[in-house]
C-alpha positions as CSV (number, residue, x, y, z in Angstrom):
1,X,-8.4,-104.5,-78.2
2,X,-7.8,-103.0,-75.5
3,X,-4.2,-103.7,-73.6
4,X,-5.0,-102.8,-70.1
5,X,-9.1,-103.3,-68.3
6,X,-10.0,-100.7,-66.9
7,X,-10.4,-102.2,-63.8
8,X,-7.0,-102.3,-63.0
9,X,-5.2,-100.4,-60.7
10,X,-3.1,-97.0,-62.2
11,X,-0.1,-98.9,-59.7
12,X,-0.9,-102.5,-61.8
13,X,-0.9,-100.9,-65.1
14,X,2.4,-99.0,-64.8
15,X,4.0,-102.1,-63.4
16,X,2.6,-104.4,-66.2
17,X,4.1,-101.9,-68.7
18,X,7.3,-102.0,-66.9
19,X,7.6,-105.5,-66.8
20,X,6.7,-105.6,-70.6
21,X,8.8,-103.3,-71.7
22,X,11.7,-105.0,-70.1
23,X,11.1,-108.2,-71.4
24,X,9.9,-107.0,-75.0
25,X,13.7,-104.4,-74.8
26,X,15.8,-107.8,-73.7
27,X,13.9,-109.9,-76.5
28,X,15.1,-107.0,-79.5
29,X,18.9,-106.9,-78.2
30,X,18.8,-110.6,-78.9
31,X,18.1,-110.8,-82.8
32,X,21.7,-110.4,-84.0
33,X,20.4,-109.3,-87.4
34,X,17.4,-112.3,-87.3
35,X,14.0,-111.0,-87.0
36,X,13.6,-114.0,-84.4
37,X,16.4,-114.6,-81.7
38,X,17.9,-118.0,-80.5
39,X,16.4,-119.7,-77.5
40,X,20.3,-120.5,-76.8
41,X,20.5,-116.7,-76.5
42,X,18.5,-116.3,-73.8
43,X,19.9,-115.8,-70.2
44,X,18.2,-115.6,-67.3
45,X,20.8,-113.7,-65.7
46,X,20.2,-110.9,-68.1
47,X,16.3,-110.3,-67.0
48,X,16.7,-110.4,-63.4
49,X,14.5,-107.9,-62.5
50,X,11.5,-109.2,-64.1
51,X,12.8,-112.6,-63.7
52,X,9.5,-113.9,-61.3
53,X,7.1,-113.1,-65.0
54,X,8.9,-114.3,-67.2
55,X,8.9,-118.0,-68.6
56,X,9.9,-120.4,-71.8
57,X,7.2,-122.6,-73.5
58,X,8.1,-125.3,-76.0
59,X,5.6,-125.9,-78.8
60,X,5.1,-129.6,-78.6
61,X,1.8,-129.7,-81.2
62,X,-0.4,-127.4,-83.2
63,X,-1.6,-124.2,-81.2
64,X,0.0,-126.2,-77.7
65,X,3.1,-125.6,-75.3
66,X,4.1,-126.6,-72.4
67,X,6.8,-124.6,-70.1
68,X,10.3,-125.7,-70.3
69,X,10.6,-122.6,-67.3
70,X,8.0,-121.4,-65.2
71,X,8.2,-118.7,-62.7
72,X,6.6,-117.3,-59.7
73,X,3.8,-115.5,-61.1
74,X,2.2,-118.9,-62.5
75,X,3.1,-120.5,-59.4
76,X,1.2,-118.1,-57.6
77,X,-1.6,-118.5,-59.6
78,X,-1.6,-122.1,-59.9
79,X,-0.6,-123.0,-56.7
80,X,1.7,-125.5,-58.1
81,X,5.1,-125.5,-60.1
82,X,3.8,-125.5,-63.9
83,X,7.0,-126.6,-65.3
84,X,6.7,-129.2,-68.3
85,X,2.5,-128.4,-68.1
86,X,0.5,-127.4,-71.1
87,X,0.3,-123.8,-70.8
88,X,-3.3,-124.3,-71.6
89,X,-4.3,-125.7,-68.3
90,X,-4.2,-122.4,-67.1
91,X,-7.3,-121.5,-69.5
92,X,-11.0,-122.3,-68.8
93,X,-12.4,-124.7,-71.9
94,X,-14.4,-121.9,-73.2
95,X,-10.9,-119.9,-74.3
96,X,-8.9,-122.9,-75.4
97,X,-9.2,-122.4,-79.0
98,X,-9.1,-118.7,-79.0
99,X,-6.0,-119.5,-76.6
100,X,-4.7,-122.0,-79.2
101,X,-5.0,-119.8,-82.3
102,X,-3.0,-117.2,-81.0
103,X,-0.4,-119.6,-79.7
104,X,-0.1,-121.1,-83.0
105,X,0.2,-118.0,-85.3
106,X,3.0,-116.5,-82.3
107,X,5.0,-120.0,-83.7
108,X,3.6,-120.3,-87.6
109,X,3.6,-116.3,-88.6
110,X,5.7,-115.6,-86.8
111,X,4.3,-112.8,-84.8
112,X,4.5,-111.2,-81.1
113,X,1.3,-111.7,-79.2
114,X,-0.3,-110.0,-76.3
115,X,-3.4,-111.7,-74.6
116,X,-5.5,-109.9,-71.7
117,X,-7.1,-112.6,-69.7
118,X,-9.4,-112.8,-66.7
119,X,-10.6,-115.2,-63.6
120,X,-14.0,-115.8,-63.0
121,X,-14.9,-114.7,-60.0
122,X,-16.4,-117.0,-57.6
123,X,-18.3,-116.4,-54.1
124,X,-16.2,-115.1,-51.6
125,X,-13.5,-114.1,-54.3
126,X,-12.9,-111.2,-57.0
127,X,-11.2,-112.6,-60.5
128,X,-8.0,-111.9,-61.6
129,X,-6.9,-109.8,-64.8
130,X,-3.8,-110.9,-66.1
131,X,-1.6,-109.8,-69.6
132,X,0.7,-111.8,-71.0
133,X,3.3,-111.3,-74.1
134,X,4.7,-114.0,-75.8
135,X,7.5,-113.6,-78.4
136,X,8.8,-116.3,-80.5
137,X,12.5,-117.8,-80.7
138,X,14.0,-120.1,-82.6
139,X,15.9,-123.2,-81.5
140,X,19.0,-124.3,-82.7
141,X,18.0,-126.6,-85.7
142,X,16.3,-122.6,-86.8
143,X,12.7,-123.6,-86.3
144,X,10.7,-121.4,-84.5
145,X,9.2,-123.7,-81.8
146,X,9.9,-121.5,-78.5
147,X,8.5,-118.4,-77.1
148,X,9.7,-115.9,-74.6
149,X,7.0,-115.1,-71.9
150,X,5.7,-112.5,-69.3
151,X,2.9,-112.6,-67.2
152,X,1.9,-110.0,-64.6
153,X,-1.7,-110.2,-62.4
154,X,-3.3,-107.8,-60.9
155,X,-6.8,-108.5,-58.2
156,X,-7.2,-110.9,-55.3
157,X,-6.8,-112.3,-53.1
158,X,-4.6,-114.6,-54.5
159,X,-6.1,-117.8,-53.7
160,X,-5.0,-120.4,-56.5
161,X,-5.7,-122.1,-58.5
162,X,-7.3,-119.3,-60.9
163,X,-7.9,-120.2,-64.6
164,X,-8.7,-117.8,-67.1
165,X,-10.9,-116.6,-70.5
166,X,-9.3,-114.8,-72.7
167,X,-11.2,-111.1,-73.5
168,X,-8.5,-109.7,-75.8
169,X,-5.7,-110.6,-78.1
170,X,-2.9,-108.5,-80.4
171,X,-1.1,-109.9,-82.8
172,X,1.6,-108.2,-84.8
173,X,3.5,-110.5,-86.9
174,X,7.2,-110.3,-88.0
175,X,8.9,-109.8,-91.0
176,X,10.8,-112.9,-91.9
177,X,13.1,-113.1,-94.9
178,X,12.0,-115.5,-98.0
179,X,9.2,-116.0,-96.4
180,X,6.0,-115.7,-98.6
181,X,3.9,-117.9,-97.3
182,X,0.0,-116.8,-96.3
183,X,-0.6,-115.5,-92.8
184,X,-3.6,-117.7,-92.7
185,X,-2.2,-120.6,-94.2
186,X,-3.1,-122.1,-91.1
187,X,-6.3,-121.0,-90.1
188,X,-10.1,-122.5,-90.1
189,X,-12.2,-119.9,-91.4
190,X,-15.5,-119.8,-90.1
191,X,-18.4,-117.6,-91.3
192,X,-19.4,-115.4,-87.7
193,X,-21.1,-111.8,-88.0
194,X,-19.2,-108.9,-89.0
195,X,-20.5,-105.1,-87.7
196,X,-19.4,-102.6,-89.7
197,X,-18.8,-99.3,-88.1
198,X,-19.1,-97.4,-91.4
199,X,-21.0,-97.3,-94.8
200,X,-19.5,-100.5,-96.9
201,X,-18.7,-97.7,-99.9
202,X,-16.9,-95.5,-97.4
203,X,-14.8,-98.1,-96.0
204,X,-14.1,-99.5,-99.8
205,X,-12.7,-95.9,-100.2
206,X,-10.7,-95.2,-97.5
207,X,-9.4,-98.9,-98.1
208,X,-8.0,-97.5,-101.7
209,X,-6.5,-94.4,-100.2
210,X,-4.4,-95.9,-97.5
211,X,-0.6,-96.3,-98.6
212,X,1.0,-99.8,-99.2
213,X,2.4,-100.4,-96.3
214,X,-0.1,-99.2,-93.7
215,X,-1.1,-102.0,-91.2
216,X,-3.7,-104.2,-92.0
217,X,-6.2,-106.1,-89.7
218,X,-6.9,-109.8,-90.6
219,X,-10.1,-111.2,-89.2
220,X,-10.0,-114.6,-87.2
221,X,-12.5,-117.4,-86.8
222,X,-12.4,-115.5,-83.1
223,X,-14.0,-111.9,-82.5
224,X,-11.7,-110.8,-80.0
225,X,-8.4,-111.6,-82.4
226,X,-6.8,-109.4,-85.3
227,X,-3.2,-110.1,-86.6
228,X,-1.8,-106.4,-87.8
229,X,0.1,-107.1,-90.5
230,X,2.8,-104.4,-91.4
231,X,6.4,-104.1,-92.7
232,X,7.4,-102.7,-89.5
């Protein structure tokens, strides 16, 4: 997947690193020697500067949130506050269960996610590409059932309200102690088409010679979504 279309500008990319970064830095210092930090933890104050992309979801069912706190960004691109609205209103039909999926395994892996999304364009108007992060936080009770957002858009004009498909996701879950349970425990396998890139026999060997602990893609019921699995 890539994380960045090519259509965006070298200005939009550096800034959507930037804003990233910051968020994905603030989210590490929290973990106080738990692979997931405390949503109780998290202080506003403390992420001013990337304050207006950042946001809180709450899972409230299987593979949905809503926002507990919104920000500018999504009010921008809503035309509306979104606080305490499904964050998948912001997603055309077509990309609610690809949406969904990667919501849910950010909350069951747990794992960090990164989605690229983009706005139809219409007449009269160009789409919008947006990236978002969302990394999972535990409430107080120690379920995971919060995430830490960040949005950044980049195209225009900025004429709300946009919805978006999504066109690629990343998904790197987290190491969680005494917890064996299957990534996929989850999922709904369904058979879909696989291209191979290489001879089966050539990818069956360079399957045996890859260490232990090398990263592993895990196929989805969606094209566009892998989970990495790793013991980083």
């Amino acid at each position: 997947m890539r994380i960045f279309g090519d259509s965006k500008s070298s200005a939009a990319k550096v800034q959507s690193i930037a804003v990233m970064q910051d968020v994905k830095k603030y989210w590490d210092g929290l973990s106080d020697g738990h692979p997931v930090p405390l949503r109780s933890d998290v202080d506003p104050r403390s992420i001013q500067k990337v304050l207006k992309h950042a946001f809180i979801l709450e899972r409230i069912a299987p593979g949905m949130a809503r926002l507990r706190v919104s920000c500018n960004t999504l009010t921008d691109v809503m035309g509306m506050d979104m606080r305490g609205m499904p964050m998948s209103s912001m997603i055309n039909d077509a990309s609610r269960d690809s949406f969904a999926e990667a919501m849910e395994r950010v909350f069951d892996a747990p794992a960090i996610g990164r989605l690229e999304l983009v706005s139809s364009r219409s007449f009269g108007r160009t789409g919008l590409h947006a990236e978002m992060m969302l990394l999972p936080l535990r409430s107080d009770s120690g379920q995971v059932d919060r995430i830490l957002g960040a949005i950044t858009c980049e195209g225009g004009p900025l004429k709300a309200p946009h919805r978006f498909d999504v066109e690629g996701s990343f998904l790197r879950r987290i190491d969680m102690p005494g917890n064996e349970k299957p990534l996929l425990q989850n999922a709904v396998m369904r058979p879909q088409k696989v291209e191979l890139t290489a001879p089966l026999a050539n990818s069956q060997m360079r399957k045996q010679s890859e260490p232990s602990d090398a990263p592993r893609l895990i196929p989805t019921r969606h094209p566009h979504l892998r989970v990495v699995v790793s013991g980083a």
